[in-house]
VOLUM-765257 format. One record per residue (C-alpha): residue number from 1; x, y, z. Coordinates in steps of 0.2 Angstrom, whole numbers. Example, Ala and Ser with C-alpha at 12.3 -4.5 7.8 and 13.67 -1.06 7.14 Angstrom:
REM VOLUM-765257
 pos    px    py    pz
   1    62   -22    39
   2    68    -5    36
//
This chain:
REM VOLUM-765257
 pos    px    py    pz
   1  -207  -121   -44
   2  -222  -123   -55
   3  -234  -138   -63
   4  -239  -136   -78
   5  -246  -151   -86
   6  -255  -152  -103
   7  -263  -170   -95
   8  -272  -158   -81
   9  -275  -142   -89
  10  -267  -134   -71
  11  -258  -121   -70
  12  -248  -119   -49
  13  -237  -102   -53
  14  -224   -96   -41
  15  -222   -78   -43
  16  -205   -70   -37
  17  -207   -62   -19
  18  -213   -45   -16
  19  -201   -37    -6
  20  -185   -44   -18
  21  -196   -37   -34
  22  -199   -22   -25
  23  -180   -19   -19
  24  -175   -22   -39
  25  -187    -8   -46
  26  -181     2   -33
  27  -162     1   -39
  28  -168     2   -56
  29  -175    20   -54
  30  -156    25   -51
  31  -148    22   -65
  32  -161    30   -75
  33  -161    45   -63
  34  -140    47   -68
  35  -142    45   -87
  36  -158    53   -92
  37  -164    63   -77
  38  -182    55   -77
  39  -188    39   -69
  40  -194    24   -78
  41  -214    26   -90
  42  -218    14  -100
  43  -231    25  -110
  44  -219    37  -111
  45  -208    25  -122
  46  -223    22  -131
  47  -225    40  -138
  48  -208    42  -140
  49  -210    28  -152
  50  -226    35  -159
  51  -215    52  -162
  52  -199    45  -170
  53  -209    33  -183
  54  -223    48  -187
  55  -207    60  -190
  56  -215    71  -176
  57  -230    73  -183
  58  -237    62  -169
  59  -234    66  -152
  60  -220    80  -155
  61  -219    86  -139
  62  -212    65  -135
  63  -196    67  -150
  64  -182    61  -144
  65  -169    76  -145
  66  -154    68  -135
  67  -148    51  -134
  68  -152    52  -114
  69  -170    51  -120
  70  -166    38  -133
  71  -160    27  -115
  72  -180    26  -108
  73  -186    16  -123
  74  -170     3  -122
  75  -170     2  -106
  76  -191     0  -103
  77  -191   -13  -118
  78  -174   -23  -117
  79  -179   -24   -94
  80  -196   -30   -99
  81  -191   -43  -110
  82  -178   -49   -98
  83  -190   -50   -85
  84  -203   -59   -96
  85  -187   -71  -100
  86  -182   -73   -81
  87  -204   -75   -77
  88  -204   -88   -88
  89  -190   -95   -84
  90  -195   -95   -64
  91  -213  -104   -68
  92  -203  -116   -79
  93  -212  -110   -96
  94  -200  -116  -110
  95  -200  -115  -130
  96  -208  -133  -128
  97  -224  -127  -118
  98  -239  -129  -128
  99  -249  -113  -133
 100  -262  -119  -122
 101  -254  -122  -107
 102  -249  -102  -110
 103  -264   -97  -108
 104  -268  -106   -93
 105  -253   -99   -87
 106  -255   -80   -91
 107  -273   -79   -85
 108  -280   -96   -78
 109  -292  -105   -91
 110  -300   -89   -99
 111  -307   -85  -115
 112  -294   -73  -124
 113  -289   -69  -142
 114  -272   -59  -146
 115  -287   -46  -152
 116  -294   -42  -135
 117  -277   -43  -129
 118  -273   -29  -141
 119  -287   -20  -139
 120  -283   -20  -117
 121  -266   -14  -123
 122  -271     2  -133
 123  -286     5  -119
 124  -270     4  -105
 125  -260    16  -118
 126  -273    28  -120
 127  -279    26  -100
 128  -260    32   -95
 129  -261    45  -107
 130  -275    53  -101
 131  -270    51   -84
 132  -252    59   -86
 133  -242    42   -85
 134  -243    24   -84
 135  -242     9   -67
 136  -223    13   -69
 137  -222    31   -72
 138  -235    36   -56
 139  -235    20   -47
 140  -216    16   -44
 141  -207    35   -51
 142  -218    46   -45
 143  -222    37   -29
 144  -203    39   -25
 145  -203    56   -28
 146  -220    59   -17
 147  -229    66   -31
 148  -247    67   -26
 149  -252    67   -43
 150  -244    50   -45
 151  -253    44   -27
 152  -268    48   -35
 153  -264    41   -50
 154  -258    25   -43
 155  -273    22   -33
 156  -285    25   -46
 157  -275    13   -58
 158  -275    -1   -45
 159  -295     5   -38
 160  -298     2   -57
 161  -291   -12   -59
 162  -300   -20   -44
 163  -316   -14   -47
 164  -315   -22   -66
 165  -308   -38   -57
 166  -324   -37   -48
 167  -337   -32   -63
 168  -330   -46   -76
 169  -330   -60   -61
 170  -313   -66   -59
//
């Protein structure tokens, strides 16, 4: 499975296989299809959040009107903390890992503070914003549905994120 060793400061990471992550995301789009008539969008749960704790004065257009909508933002948060849980779980990261060894593990022996890690976070929001959905929304939905808004918007989020791969050297 994995070694991570706080003695070494290594970090071997087994990542689960591409076609049997690809096949699950792909079932995953049917359920949401039957309850809500929409695929899955990570940012899109985002603002419906941003709507329902600003009253609507935020992001109105993103209010949730139906319990249908209601089922994106449970089911893109309560999926992505059971996949984080089954991740961890597959690397063999435990409650017992030291904090260190976490980073090691999440980004190889890189210089991070939860600030930066924020501050990525509301650059990626405002990025899928922008460009009409996020990875999931475009990459995985829209894909499916042979939007060629979403192919263009999926190979400009992964050009993008190559090319800053590239300009920050990792």
């Amino acid at each position: 499975n994995s070694d991570i060793s706080s003695s070494s400061r290594t970090a071997q990471l087994v990542f689960f296989h591409p076609i049997a992550a690809g096949i699950v995301l792909g079932v995953n789009q049917v359920p949401l299809r039957f309850i809500q008539d929409d695929g899955q969008g990570g940012s899109t749960a985002i603002m419906n959040m941003v709507s329902y704790f600003s009253s609507g004065k935020l992001s109105s257009r993103h209010s949730i009107k139906s319990w249908k909508q209601g089922t994106q933002i449970i089911y893109v948060y309560v999926g992505t903390l059971i996949g984080a849980i089954l991740g961890f779980m597959e690397i063999g990261i435990t409650t017992n890992t030291p904090p260190s060894m976490l980073r090691i593990a999440a980004l190889g022996d890189s210089h991070w503070t939860p600030w930066r890690v924020f501050l990525g976070g509301l650059m990626m929001v405002f990025g899928a914003r922008v460009a009409g959905g996020c990875t999931c929304g475009h990459g995985i939905s829209g894909v499916s549905e042979l939007s060629l808004q979403s192919f263009a918007g999926a190979a400009a989020i992964f050009g993008g994120g190559i090319a800053i791969t590239f300009a920050i050297g990792l």
